[in-house]
N, CA and C of each residue as an Amber inpcrd file, in Angstrom:
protein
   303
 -30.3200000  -9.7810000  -3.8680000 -29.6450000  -9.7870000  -2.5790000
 -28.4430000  -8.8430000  -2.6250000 -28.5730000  -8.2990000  -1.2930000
 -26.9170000  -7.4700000  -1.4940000 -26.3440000  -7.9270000  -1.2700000
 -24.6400000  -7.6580000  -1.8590000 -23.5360000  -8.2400000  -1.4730000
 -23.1090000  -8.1210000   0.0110000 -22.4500000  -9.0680000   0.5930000
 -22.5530000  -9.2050000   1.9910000 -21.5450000  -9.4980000   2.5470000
 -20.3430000  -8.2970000   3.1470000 -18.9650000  -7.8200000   3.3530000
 -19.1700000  -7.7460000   5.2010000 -18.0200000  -8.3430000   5.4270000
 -17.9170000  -8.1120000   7.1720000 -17.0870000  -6.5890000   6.8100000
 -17.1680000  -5.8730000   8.2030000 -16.5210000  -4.7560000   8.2660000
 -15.3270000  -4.6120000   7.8530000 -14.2660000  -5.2300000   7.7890000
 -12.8830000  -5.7470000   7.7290000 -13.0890000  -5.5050000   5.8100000
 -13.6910000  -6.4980000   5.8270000 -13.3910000  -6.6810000   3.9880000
 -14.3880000  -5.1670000   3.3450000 -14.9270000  -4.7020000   3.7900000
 -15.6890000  -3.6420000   3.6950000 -14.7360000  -2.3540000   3.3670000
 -13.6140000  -2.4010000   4.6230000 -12.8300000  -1.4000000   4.9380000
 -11.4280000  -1.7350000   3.7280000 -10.6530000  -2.8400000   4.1590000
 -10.2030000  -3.5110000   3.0340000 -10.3210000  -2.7360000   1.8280000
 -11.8630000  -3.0120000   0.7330000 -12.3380000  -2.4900000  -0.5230000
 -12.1110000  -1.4790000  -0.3280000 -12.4470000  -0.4160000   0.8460000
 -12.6070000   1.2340000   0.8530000 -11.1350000   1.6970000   1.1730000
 -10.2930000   1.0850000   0.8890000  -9.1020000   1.4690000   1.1700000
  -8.1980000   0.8600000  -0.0470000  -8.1950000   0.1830000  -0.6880000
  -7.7830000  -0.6400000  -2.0850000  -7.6770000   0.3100000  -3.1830000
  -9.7660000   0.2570000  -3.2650000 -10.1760000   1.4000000  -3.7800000
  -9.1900000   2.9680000  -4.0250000  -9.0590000   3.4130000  -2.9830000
  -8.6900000   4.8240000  -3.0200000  -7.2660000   4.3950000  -3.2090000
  -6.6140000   3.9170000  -3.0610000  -4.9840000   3.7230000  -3.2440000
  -5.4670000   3.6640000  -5.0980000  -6.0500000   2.7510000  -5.2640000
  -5.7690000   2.2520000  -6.4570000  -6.2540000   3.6090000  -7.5200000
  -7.0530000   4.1790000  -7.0250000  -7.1250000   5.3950000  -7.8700000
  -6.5180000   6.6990000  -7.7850000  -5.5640000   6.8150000  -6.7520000
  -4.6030000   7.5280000  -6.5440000  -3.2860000   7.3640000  -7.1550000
  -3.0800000   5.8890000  -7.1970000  -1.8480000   5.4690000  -7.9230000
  -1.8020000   4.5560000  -9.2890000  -2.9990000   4.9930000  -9.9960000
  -3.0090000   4.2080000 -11.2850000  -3.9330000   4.8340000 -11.8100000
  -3.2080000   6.6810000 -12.2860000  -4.6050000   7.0320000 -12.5510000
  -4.5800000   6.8160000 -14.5130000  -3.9560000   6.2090000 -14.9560000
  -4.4390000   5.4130000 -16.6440000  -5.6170000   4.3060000 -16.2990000
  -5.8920000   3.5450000 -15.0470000  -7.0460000   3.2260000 -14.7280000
  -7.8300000   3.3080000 -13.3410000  -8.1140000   4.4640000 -12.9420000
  -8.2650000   4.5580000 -12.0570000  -9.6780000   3.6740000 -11.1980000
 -10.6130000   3.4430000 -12.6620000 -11.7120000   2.7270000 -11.9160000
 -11.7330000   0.8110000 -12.1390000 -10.3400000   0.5870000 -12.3370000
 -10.1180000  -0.8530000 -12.6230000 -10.4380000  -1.7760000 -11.5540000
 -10.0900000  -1.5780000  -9.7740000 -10.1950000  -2.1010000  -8.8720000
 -11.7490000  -2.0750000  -8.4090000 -12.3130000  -1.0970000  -8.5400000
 -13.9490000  -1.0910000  -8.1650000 -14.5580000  -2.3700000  -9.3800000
 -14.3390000  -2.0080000 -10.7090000 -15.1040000  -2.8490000 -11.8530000
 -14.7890000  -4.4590000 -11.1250000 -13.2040000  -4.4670000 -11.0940000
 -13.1760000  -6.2340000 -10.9940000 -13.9080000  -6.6410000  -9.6530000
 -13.7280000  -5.5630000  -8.7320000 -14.7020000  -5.8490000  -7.1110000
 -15.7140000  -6.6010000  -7.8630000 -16.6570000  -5.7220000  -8.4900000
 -17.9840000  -5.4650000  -8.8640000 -18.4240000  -6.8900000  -9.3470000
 -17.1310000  -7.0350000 -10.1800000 -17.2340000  -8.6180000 -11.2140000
 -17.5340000  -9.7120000 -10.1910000 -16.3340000  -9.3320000  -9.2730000
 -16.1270000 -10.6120000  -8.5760000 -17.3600000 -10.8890000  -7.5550000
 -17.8800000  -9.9870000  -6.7830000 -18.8980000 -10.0780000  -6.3610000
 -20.3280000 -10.2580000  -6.8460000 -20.1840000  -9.7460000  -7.8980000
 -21.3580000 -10.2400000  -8.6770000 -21.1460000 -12.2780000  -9.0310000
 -20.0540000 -12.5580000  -9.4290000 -20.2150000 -14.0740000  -9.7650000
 -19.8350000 -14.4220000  -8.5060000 -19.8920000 -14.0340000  -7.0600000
 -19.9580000 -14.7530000  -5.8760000 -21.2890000 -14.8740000  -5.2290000
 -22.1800000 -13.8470000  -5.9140000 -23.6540000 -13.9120000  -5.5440000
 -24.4500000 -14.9070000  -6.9560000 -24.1630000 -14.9490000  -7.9710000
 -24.6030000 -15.9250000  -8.9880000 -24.1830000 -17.4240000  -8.9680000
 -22.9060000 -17.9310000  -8.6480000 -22.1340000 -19.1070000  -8.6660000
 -21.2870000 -19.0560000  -6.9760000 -22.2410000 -19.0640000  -6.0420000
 -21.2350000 -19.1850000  -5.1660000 -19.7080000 -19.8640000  -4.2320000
 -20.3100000 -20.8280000  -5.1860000 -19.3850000 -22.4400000  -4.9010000
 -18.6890000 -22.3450000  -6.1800000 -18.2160000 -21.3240000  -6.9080000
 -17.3280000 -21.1130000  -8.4230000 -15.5550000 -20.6740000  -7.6390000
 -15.4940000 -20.2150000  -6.1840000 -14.4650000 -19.8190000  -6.2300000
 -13.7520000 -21.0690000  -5.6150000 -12.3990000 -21.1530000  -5.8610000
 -11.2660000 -21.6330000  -5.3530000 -11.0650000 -22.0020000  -3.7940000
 -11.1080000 -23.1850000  -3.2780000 -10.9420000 -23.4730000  -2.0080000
 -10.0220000 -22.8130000  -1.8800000  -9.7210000 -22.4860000  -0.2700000
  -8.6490000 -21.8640000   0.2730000  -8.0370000 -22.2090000   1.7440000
  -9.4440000 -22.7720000   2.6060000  -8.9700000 -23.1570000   3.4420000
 -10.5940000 -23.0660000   4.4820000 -10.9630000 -23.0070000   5.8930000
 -11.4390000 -22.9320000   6.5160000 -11.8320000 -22.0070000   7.7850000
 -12.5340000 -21.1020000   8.4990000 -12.8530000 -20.1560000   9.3200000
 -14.0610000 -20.2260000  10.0010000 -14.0450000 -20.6890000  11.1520000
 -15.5670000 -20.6940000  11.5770000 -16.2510000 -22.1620000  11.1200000
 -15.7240000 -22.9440000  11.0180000 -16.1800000 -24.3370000  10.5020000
 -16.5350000 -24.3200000   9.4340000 -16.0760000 -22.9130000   8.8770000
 -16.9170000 -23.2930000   6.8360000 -15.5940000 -23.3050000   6.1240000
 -16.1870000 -23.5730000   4.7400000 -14.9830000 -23.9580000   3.9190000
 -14.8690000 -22.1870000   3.2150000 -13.1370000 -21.8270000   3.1460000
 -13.0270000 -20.5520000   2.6470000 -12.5990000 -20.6970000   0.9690000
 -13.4710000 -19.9420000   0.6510000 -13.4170000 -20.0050000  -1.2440000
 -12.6560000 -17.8610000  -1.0930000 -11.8750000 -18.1750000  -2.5360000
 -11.5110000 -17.0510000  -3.2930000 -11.4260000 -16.8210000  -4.4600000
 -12.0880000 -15.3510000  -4.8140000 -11.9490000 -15.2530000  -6.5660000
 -10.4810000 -14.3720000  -6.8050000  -9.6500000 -14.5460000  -7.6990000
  -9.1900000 -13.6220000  -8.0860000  -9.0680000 -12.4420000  -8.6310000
  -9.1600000 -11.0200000  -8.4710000  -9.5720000 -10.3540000  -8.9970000
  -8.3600000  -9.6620000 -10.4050000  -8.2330000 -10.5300000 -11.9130000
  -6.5500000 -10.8810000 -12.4460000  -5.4310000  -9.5790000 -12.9370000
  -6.3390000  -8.3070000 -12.8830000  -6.0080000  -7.3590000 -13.4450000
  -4.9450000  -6.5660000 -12.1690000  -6.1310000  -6.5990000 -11.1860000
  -5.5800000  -5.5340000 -10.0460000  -4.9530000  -6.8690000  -8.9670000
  -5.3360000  -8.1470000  -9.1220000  -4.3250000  -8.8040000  -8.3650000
  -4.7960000  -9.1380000  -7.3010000  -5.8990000  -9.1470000  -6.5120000
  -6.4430000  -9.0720000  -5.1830000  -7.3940000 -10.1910000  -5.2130000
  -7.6990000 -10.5560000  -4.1740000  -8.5140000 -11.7530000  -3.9610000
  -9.3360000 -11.4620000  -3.1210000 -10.5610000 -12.3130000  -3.4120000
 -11.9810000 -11.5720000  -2.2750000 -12.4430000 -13.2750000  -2.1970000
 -11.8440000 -12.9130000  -0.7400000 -12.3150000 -14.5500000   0.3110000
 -13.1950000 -14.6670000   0.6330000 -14.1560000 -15.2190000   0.8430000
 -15.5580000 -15.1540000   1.3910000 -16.0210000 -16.4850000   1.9690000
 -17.0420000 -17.0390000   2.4660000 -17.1400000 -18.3570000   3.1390000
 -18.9800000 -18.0020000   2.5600000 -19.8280000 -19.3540000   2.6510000
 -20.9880000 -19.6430000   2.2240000 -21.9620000 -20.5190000   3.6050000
 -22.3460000 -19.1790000   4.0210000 -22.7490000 -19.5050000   4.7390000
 -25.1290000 -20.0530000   5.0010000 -25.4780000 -20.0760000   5.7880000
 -26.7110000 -20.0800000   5.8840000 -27.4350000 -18.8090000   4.6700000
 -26.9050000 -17.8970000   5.2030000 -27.2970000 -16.8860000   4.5400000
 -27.1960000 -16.5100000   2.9230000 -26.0470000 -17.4160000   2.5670000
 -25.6240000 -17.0660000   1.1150000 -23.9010000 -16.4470000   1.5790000
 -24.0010000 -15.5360000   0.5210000 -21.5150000 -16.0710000   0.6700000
 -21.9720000 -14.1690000   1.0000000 -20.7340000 -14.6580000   2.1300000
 -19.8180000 -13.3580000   3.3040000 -18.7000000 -13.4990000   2.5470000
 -18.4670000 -12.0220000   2.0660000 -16.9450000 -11.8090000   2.2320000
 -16.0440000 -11.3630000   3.4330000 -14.9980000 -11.9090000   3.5750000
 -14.4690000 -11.7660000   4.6030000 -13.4840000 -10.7750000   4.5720000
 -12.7000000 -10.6850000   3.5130000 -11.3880000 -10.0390000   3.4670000
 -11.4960000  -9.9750000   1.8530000 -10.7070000  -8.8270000   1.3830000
 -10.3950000  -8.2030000  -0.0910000  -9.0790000  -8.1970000   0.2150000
  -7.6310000  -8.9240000  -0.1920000  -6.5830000  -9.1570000  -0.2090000
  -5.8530000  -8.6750000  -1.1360000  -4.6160000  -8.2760000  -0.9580000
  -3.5570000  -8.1950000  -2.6710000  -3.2080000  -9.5370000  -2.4260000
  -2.8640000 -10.2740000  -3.6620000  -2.1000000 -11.0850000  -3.7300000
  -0.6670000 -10.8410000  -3.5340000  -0.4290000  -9.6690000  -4.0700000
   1.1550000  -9.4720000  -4.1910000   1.9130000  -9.2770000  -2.2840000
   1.0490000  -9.4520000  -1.8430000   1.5560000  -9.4700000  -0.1280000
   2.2180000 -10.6790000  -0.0250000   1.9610000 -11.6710000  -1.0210000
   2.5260000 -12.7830000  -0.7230000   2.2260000 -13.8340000   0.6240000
   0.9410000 -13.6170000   1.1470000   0.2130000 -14.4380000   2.5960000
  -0.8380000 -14.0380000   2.0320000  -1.5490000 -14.7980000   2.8240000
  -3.0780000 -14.9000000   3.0750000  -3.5100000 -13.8280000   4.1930000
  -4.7940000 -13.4660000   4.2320000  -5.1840000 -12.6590000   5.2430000
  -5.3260000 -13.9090000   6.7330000  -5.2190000 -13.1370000   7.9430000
  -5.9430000 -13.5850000   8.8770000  -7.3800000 -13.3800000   9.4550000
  -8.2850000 -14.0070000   9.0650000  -9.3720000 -13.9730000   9.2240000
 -10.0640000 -13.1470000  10.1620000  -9.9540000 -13.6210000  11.6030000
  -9.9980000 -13.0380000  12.5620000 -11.9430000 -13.3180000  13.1340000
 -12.3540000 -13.1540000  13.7630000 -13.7050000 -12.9960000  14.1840000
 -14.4420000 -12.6480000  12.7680000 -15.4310000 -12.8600000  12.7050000
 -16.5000000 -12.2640000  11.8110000 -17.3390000 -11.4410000  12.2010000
 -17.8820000 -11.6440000  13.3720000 -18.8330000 -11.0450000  14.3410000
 -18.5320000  -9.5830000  15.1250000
């Protein structure tokens, strides 16, 4: 199955991404690998991440991603787990969800 990103968290990654390899170039491909991780054990163990809260009547889980600091929220739905949003932690808030659709 592919991994399965609303536009938002899509854009999010594609923008993380390029910062993070613009401004950390001793690792520039650190933020893609932990993506990679984290999405990979959100499609193997989907119910492994961390409650967080609720969106759309589902329950919102997050992995941490511990190196680069970011969190990838996602909800488990019919389909198998949506990510919703790719976050820094260091913002200090949570994302606002917003529509999915």
């Amino acid at each position: 199955m592919k991994h399965r990103l609303t536009p938002r968290a899509a854009q999010e990654a594609t923008d993380a991404n390029a910062w993070w390899r613009e401004h950390r170039p001793a690792a520039p491909a650190l933020f893609a690998t932990e993506l990679a991780a984290a999405l990979a054990t959100i499609h193997i163990a989907p119910l492994s991440g961390a409650p967080y809260g609720s969106h759309e009547e589902l329950l919102v889980r997050r992995v941490l991603l511990p190196k680069t600091r970011f969190h990838a929220y996602y909800v488990v739905d019919d389909v198998g787990p949506l990510v919703l949003s790719v976050w820094s932690a260091q913002r200090g808030r949570g994302p606002n969800f917003g529509p999915t659709h």
